[in-house]
C-alpha positions in Angstrom: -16.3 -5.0 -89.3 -15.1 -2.8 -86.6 -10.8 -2.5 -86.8 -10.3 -0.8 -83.5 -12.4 0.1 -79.8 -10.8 3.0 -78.2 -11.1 1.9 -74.6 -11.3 4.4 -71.5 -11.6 4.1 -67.8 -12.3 6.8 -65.6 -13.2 7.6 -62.2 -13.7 11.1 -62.6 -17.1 12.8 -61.1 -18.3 14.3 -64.3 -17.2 12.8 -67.8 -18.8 15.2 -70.1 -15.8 16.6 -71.7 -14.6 13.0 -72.0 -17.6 12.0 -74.0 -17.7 14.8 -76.0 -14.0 14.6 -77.3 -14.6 10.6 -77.7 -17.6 10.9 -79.9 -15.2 12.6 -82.7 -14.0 9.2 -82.7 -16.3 7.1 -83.2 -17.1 5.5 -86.7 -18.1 2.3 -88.4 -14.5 1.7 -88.5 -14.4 2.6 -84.3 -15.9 1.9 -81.4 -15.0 3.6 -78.1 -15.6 2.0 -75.0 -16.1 4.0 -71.6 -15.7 2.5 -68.1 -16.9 4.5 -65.4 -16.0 3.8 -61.9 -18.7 4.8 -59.5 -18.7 3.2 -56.2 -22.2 2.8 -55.0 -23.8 3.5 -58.4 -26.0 1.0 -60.2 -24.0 -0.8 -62.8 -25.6 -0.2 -66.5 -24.5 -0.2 -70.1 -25.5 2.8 -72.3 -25.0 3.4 -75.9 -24.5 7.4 -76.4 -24.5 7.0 -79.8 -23.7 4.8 -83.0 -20.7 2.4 -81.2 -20.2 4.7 -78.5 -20.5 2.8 -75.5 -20.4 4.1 -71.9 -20.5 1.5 -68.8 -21.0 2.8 -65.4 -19.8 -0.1 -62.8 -19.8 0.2 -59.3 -16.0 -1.1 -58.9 -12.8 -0.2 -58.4 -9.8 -0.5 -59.6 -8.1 0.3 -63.2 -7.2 -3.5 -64.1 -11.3 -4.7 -63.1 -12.2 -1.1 -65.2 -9.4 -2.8 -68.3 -11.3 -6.3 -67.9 -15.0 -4.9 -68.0 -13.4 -2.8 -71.0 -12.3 -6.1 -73.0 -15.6 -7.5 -72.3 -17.6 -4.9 -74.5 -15.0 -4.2 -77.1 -16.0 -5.6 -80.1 -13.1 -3.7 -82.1 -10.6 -6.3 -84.2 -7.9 -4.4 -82.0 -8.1 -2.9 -78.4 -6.2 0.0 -77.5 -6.2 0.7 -74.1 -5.9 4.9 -73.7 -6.0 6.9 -70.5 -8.7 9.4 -69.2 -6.3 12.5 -70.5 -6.7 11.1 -73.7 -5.2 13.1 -76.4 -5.0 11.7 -80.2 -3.2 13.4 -83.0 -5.6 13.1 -86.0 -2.7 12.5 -89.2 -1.0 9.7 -87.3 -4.8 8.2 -86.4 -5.8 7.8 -89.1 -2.7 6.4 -90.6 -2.9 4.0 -87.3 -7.1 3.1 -88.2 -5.4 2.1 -92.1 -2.6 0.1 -90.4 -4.6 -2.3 -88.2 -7.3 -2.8 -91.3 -4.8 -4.9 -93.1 -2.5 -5.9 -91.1 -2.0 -9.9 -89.3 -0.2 -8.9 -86.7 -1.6 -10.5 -83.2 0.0 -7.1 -80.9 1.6 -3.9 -82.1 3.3 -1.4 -80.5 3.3 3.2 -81.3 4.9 5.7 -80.5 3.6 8.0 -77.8 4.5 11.8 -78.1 5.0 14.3 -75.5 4.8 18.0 -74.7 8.0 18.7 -73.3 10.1 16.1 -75.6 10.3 14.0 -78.8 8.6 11.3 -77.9 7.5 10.1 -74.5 8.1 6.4 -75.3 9.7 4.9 -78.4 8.3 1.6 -80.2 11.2 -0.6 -79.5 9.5 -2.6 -76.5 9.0 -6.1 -78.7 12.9 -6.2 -79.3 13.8 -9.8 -78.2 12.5 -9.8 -75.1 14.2 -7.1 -73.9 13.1 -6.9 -69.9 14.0 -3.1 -69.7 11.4 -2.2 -72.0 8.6 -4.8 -70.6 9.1 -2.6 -67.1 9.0 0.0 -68.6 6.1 0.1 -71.3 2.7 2.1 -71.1 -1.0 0.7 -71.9 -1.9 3.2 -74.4 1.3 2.1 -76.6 0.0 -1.3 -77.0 -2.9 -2.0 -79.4 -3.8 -6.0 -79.0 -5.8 -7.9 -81.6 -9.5 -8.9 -79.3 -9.6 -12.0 -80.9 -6.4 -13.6 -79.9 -6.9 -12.1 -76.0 -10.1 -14.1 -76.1 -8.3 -16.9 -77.5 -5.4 -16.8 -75.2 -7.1 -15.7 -71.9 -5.0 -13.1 -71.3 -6.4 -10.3 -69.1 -5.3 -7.8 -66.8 -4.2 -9.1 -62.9 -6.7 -7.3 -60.8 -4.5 -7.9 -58.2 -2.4 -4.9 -59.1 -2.9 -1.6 -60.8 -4.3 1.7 -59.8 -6.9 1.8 -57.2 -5.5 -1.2 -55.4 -2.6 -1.9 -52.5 -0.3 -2.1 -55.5 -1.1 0.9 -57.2 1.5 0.4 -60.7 3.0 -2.3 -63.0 -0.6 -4.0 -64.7 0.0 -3.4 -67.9 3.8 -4.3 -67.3 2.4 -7.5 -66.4 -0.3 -7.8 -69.0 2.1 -7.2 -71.5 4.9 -9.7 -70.6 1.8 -12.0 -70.6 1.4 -11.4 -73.8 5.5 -11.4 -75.3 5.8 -14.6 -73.4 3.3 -16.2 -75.3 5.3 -17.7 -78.6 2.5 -18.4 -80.7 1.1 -14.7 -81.2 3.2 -12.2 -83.4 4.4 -8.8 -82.5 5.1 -5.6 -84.5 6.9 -2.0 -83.8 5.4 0.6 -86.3 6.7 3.8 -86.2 3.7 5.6 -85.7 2.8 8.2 -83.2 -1.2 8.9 -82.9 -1.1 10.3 -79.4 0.3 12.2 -76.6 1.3 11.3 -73.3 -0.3 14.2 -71.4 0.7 13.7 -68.1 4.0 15.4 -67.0 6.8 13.4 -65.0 6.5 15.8 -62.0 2.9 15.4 -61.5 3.5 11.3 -61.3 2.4 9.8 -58.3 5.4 9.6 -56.2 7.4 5.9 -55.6 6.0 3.9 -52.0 6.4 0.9 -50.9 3.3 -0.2 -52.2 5.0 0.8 -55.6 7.7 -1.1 -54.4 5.1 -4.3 -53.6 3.6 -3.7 -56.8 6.9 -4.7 -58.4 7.5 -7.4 -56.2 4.4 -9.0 -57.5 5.2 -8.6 -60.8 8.4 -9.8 -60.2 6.4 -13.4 -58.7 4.8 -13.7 -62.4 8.6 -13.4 -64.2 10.1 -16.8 -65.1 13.1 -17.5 -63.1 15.9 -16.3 -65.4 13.8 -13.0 -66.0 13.8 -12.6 -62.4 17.0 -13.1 -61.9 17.7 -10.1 -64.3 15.9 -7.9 -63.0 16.4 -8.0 -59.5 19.7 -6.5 -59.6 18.5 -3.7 -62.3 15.5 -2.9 -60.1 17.6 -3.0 -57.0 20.6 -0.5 -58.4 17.7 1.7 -60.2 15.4 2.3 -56.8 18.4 2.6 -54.6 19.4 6.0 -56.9 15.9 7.6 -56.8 15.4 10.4 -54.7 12.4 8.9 -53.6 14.2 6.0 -51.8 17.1 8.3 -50.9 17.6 6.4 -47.4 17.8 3.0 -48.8 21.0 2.0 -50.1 21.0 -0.7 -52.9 21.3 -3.6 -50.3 18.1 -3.0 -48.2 16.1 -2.4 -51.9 18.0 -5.7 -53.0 17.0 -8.0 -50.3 13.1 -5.9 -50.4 12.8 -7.8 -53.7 14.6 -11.1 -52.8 10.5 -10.8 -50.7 9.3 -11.7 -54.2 9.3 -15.5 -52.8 6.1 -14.6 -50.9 4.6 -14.8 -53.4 6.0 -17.6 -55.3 5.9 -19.9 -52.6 
C-alpha cells in the first residue's frame, strides 16, 4: 500500500527541474502527484514513471490545483508541498516510518528555515488554539486520504492563490478539519522540509488579502469569530502595509464579514 502522495501544484512555464527532483521521491512507499496549471492547454494525466503522476489542467487557481491533487492521490496520507519544494532526507524518512504505523486521522511537522530555527513549530492542534489555525501552512499538514474522502473535506475554491482572495485556503481547510470532533490529531516533532521562501519576498498585504480573511472569517463559528476579530483588527492596524488605517477602520473592515454570512 502506498503511506504517502507528495502533492504539487505549479504554474510555472517549464517544470523540468521540478520533476526531476520529485522522482528521487517516488517509491512503492510514495507517490507524487503533480498539478500543472496551464490555461489553454488540453487537460491530460501522464504517468512519468512508477507512481509518478503529472496532471496538466487547464485551470486556475491553487485550491481547484489542491482538489484535482486529492482526486489522484492514492497515498494513505496527503501532504500538500509547495512548488519550491525542498525535503531534508533524515527527517523524511523518519516522516515515511511515522505515517506507516501510525492511526492518527491529521498530523502536523515541523517546517525549517534558512534564516531561523524553524519557520513554523508543530503546536497548531493545541486545543483549538485560533492563533495557530490563522496562522498554519499546507505543507505542515499531512491528512489521512481516506478520512478526507470520508468527511468531504476539500479545499474552498473560492479563495487561495490565483483568485480575488489570493491567501487563507489552507487556513480554512484546516479549521475544517480541527472542527471536525470525530477525526484525531497529532503534533510530531519532526522536521522533513524547508520553508524556502523568504518573508521579504512574500506577496505584500491588499485588500483582497484583507477580503480573503473576511471570508474566512464567514466560515468561523460565532464565538471563533468573535475572537478573532479583535486580534486580526489590532494585528493589521500595526503592519506597515496598512500603515494609514488605524485599528478602527480595519475593525469595522471585518465587522463586513456579515456579507457573507447573511
Amino acid at each position: 500500500m502506498t503511506t504517502l502522495t507528495i502533492t504539487v501544484c505549479t504554474n510555472k512555464i517549464i517544470i523540468d527541474d521540478l520533476l526531476s527532483y520529485l522522482s528521487n521521491y517516488t517509491s512503492k512507499k510514495v507517490q507524487v502527484v503533480i498539478v500543472w496549471q496551464r490555461e489553454n492547454h488540453q487537460n491530460d494525466v501522464t504517468l512519468i514513471q512508477e507512481n509518478l503522476v503529472l496532471v496538466t489542467s487547464d485551470t486556475k487557481g491553487l485550491s481547484v490545483a489542491r482538489n484535482i491533487s486529492i482526486k489522484y492521490s492514492t497515498g494513505k496520507f496527503i501532504w500538500f508541498q509547495d512548488d519550491d519544494i525542498s525535503i531534508i532526507d533524515e527527517e523524511y524518512l523518519t516522516l515515511l516510518n511515522y505515517l506507516t504505523n501510525t492511526n492518527v486521522d491529521v498530523c502536523f511537522v515541523n517546517i525549517k528555515s534558512d534564516h531561523r530555527m524553524f519557520y513554523k513549530k508543530n503546536n497548531i492542534y493545541d486545543n483549538l488554539k485560533l492563533k495557530k489555525i490563522v496562522s498554519a501552512c499546507s505543507i505542515s499538514i499531512l491528512v489521512n486520504k481516506n478520512r478526507l474522502d470520508e468527511k468531504k473535506i476539500e479545499y474552498d475554491e473560492c479563495i487561495g492563490l490565483g483568485t480575488e482572495m489570493p491567501c487563507c485556503e489552507e487556513n480554512l481547510f484546516l479549521y475544517n478539519l480541527l472542527i471536525n470532533e470525530s477525526l484525531n490529531f497529532k503534533n510530531i516533532d519532526i522536521t522533513p522540509c524547508f520553508h524556502t521562501s523568504s518573508h521579504d519576498n512574500r506577496i505584500k498585504e491588499s485588500l483582497k488579502h484583507l477580503n480573503a480573511r473576511i471570508y474566512l472569517l464567514s466560515k468561523f463559528k460565532l464565538h471563533h469569530r468573535i475572537i478573532m476579530i479583535p486580534y486580526w483588527s489590532y494585528k493589521f492596524s500595526n503592519k506597515a502595509d496598512y500603515n494609514n488605517k488605524s485599528f478602527i477602520k480595519i475593525f469595522k473592515h471585518f465587522v463586513k464579514v456579515r456579507k457573507f454570512t447573511n
